[in-house]
C-alpha positions in Angstrom: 0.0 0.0 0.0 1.3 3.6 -1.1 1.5 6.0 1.5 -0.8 9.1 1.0 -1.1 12.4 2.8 -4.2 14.0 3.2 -4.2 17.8 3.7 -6.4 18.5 7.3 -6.2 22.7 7.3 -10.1 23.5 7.1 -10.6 20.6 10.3 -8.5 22.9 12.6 -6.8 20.6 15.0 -4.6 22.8 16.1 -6.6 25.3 17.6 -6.4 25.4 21.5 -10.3 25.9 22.2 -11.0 22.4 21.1 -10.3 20.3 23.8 -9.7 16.2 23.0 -12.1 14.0 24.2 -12.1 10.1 24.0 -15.6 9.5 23.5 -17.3 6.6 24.2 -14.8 -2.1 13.0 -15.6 -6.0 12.2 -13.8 -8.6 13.6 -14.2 -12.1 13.6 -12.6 -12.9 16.4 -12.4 -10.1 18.6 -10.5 -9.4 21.5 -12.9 -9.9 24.8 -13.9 -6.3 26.6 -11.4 -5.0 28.4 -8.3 -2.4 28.5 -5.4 -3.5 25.8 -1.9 -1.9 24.5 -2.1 -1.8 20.7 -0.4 -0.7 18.1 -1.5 0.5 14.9 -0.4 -1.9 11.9 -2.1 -0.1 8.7 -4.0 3.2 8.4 -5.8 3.5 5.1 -7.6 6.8 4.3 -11.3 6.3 2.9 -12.4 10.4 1.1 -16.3 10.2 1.7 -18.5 12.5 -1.0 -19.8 14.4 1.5 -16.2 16.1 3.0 -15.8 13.9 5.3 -12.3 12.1 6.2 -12.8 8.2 6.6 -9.4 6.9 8.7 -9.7 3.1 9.2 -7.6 1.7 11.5 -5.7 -1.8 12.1 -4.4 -2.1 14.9 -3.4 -5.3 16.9 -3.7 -6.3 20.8 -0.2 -6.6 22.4 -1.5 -6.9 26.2 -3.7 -6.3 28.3 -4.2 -3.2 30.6 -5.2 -4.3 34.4 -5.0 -2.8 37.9 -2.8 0.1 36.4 -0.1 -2.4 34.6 0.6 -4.1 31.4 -0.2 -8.0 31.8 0.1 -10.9 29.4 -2.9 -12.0 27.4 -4.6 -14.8 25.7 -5.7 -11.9 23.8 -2.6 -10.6 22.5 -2.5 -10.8 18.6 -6.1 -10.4 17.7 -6.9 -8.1 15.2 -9.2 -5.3 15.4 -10.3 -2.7 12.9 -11.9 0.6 13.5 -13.3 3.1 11.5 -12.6 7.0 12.3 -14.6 9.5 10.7 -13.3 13.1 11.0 -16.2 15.6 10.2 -16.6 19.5 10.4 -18.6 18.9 14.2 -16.8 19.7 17.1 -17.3 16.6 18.7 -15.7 14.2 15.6 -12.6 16.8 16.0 -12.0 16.7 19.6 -12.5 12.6 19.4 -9.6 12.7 16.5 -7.7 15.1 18.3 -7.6 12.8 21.5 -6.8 10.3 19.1 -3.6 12.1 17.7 -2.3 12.5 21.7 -2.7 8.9 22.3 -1.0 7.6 19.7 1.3 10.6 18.7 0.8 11.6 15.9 2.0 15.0 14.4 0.5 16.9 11.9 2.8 17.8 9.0 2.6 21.0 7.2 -1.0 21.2 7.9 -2.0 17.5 7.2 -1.2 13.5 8.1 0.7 11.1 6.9 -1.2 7.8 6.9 2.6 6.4 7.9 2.0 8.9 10.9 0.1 6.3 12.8 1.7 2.9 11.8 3.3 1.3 14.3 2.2 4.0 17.3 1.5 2.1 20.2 -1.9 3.2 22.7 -4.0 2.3 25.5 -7.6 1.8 25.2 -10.5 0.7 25.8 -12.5 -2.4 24.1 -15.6 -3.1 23.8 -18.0 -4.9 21.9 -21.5 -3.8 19.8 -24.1 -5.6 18.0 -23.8 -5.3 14.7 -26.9 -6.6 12.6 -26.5 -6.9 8.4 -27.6 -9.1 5.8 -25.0 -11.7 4.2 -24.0 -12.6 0.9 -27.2 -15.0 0.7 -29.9 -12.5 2.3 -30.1 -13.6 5.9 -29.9 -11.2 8.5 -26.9 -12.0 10.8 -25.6 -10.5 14.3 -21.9 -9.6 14.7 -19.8 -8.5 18.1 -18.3 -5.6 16.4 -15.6 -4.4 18.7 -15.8 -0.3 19.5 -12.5 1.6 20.7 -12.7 4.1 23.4 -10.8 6.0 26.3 -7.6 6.7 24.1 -4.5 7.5 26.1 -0.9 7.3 25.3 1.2 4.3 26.3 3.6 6.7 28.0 1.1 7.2 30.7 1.1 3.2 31.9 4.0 0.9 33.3 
C-alpha cells in the first residue's frame, strides 16, 4: 500500500479551544472487553463525498491493561479494525484530536501522513457492539463488532 497524505487545514486541529475528548470495525474474532496496548499496523484513508475524512484503523492487541499495569494476554495478537470519521462537528474533532495525543501523531505541514500512525503504540479501551447486516445470501446475521474508546498514550502506563 502507497502511502498518502491528506491535507487537514479547514478541520483545525490545532486550535487550543477544542479540547480532545475520547468519546465513548468488524472482527471475527475479537478481543474480549477489556483495557489492551495496541499498536497500529495499517492506516488506510477512505475520502467520503460528502467532506468527510474516513481513517480506518488496524491495529493489533499486544496486552492487556489491568489494575494500572501491562499484563500478558490470551488476547494478544487479535486483530481489530476501526473506522474514524473526521467531520466538520466539534465533537468528531475533539474525538480525532484525542486520538492524535494517544497515539502521537503530528501533523505535517498542515496535514497527516497515513505512515503517521503505523506502528504507534496506545491504551484503550474495548468493547464490543451488536452489529446486525444481511450476508452474501440475504439472511440477517448478528456480529460483536468491537468499539474503541478512552484513548490515552502508552507513555502514561508501566
Amino acid at each position: 500500500m502507497s502511502e498518502v497524505f491528506i491535507p487537514l487545514d479547514e478541520f483545525d486541529l490545532d486550535t487550543d479551544e477544542l479540547d480532545a475528548w475520547d468519546g465513548e470495525g468488524s472482527t471475527v474474532n475479537p478481543p474480549e472487553p477489556g483495557e489492551y496496548l495496541l499498536k497500529i499496523t495499517e492506516m488506510e484513508y477512505e475520502p467520503r463525498d460528502n467532506g468527510n475524512v474516513v481513517w480506518v484503523e488496524t491495529s493489533e492487541v499486544v496486552q492487556a491493561y489491568q489494575d494500572g499495569r501491562l499484563v500478558a494476554t490470551a488476547e494478544s495478537g487479535k486483530t481489530v479494525k476501526q473506522w474514524r470519521t473526521l467531520t466538520q462537528k466539534k465533537g468528531s474533532r475533539a474525538r480525532f484530536k484525542n486520538f492524535m495525543a494517544a497515539t502521537g501523531a503530528k501533523l505535517d505541514k498542515g496535514g497527516l501522513r497515513t505512515s503517521a500512525f503505523v506502528g504507534k503504540q496506545y491504551v484503550a479501551r474495548i468493547d464490543l457492539e451488536p452489529y446486525t447486516k444481511f450476508n452474501n445470501q440475504g439472511v440477517e446475521v448478528t456480529y460483536m463488532n468491537p468499539k474503541i474508546t478512552h484513548e490515552r498514550p502508552a507513555s502514561r502506563v508501566s
